[in-house]
Steps between C-alpha positions, in 0.01 A plus 500: 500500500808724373711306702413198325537628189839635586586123654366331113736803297781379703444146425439523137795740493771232693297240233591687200856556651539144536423412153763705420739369716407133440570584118850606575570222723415279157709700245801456750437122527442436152869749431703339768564157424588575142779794639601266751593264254700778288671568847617139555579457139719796494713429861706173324621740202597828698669267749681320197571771331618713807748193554594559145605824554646472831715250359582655195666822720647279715717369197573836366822600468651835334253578228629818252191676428686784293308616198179341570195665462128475642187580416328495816600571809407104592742457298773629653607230719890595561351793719193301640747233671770757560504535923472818613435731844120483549385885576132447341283155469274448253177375672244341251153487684239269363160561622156429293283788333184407684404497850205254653822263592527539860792609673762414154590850409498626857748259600726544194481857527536444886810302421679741210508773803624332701800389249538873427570586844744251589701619188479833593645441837797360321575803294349373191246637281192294301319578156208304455358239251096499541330269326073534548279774567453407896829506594587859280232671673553382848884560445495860302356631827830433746755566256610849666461321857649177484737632230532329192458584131274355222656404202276322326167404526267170294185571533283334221676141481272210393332275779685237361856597476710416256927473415417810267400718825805384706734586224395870450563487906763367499674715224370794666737371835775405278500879362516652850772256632745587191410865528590443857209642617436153718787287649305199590170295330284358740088441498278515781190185400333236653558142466182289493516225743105317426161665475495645849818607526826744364811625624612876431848445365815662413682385203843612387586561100823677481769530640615110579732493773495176621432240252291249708596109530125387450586624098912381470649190637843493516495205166335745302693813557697494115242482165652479145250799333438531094575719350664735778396624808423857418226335248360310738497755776344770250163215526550383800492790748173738310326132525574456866387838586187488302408147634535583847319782507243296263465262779448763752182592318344211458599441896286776586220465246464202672505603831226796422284257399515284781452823724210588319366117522550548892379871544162428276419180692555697830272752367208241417547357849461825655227602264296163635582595827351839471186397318418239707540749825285762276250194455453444877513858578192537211280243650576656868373821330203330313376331799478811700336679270234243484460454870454915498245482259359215721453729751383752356228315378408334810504821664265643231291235583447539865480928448192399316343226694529786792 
């Protein structure tokens, strides 16, 4: 009989587990499609505006930036644009601060270690950008054996992100690339592709070495600016780097949830699976109990009829 009541704690157990699972599975559903349509709202702008700016450097001539003043390092954009040797990259990681998604954070952390050590064979060193509490703790751990250093961590951003979040981010980059403490912008993300799949991604902020052809044509390489360039510029460039990495976070808020979506229906599939084995297993149990205390009757029976 304790076996059977060890069989019925199991099931009740996977039951309860399930319910909790199943609930998750609807919170995800009910927050994708509305962050999926933030994500597909967003990609027309950034890719607009990154043509903007792409443009607007390619027409940029001698600019005399003597005397002028900024107030943030964002700011700053003669020294954000200026080329320079790359010795240290700037690696912004965006992971989520909750688990129960699958393999999301695994892979991106998977994926930033990977980037670290192909840098490192090239001589250069990285300072890392972590954005969520999943991908801090999982990356705080291999600093001293991958070799890297932390410069800044986000760990209590809003579900939903917003332009407000990027910018403190992306001021925070700006800082260490005119302090030259970084050489190079980049962030580590994922793209969403649809609600079963993303792509772990590499995008690049600053430096722009090649200006690509997809953005300029060769009838659009002059633009008549108002009022000057260095205005326009001063805008242009904090707005690019605060969009992009704006984008990147709604990229992967989307992509957690659609993890999550996956990983929670995998669960309740699993957690049907195991109750209905538990089930069968129960009634084997059940039905040899009975049949023993069949037996013993009968046998009972007979001992006294002797």
């Amino acid at each position: 009989m304790a076996n059977l009541k060890n069989i019925k704690n199991r099931i009740n157990s996977i039951t309860s587990t399930q319910k909790i699972t199943r609930a998750m599975k609807m919170v995800a559903s009910a927050k994708i499609k509305k962050t999926e349509n933030r994500v597909k709202a967003s990609r027309p702008f950034t890719y607009e505006l990154t043509k903007l700016f792409y443009r607007a450097l390619n027409s940029v001539r001698d600019i005399d930036t003597k005397g002028m003043k900024f107030d943030e390092p964002i700011n700053n954009y003669p020294v954000l644009l200026k080329e320079r040797e790359i010795k240290t990259v700037g690696l912004l990681v965006v992971t989520s601060n909750k688990g129960l998604c699958g393999a999301f954070n695994a892979n991106l952390v998977r994926y930033t270690i990977k980037k670290v050590k192909e840098y490192k064979e090239k001589g250069i060193n990285t300072r890392l950008f972590i954005i969520g509490q999943k991908g801090f703790a999982s990356l705080k751990r291999q600093t001293n054996s991958v070799g890297f250093e932390i410069a800044q961590t986000y760990l209590n951003f809003p579900a939903a992100p917003n332009a407000s979040c990027a910018r403190v981010v992306a001021n925070d980059m700006a800082e260490e690339f005119v302090e030259n403490k970084v050489d190079s912008m980049e962030i580590v993300t994922t793209r969403f592709k649809n609600m079963m799949s993303y792509s772990v991604e590499t995008w690049d902020i600053l430096p722009l070495d090649d200006i690509e052809d997809d953005y300029v044509s060769e009838e659009h390489t002059d633009m008549t600016v108002e009022p000057d360039m260095p205005t326009i510029l001063s805008e242009l460039v904090p707005l690019y780097i605060t969009n992009i990495i704006y984008q990147a976070l709604l990229e992967s808020v989307a992509s957690e949830l659609a993890s999550k979506m996956t990983a929670m229906s995998a669960a309740c599939n699993n957690a049907d699976s195991m109750i209905k084995s538990l089930t069968v297993e129960y009634n084997k149990a059940r039905q040899a109990q009975i049949t023993q205390d069949i037996i013993e009757i009968v046998g009972g029976a007979e001992s006294v009829r002797k």
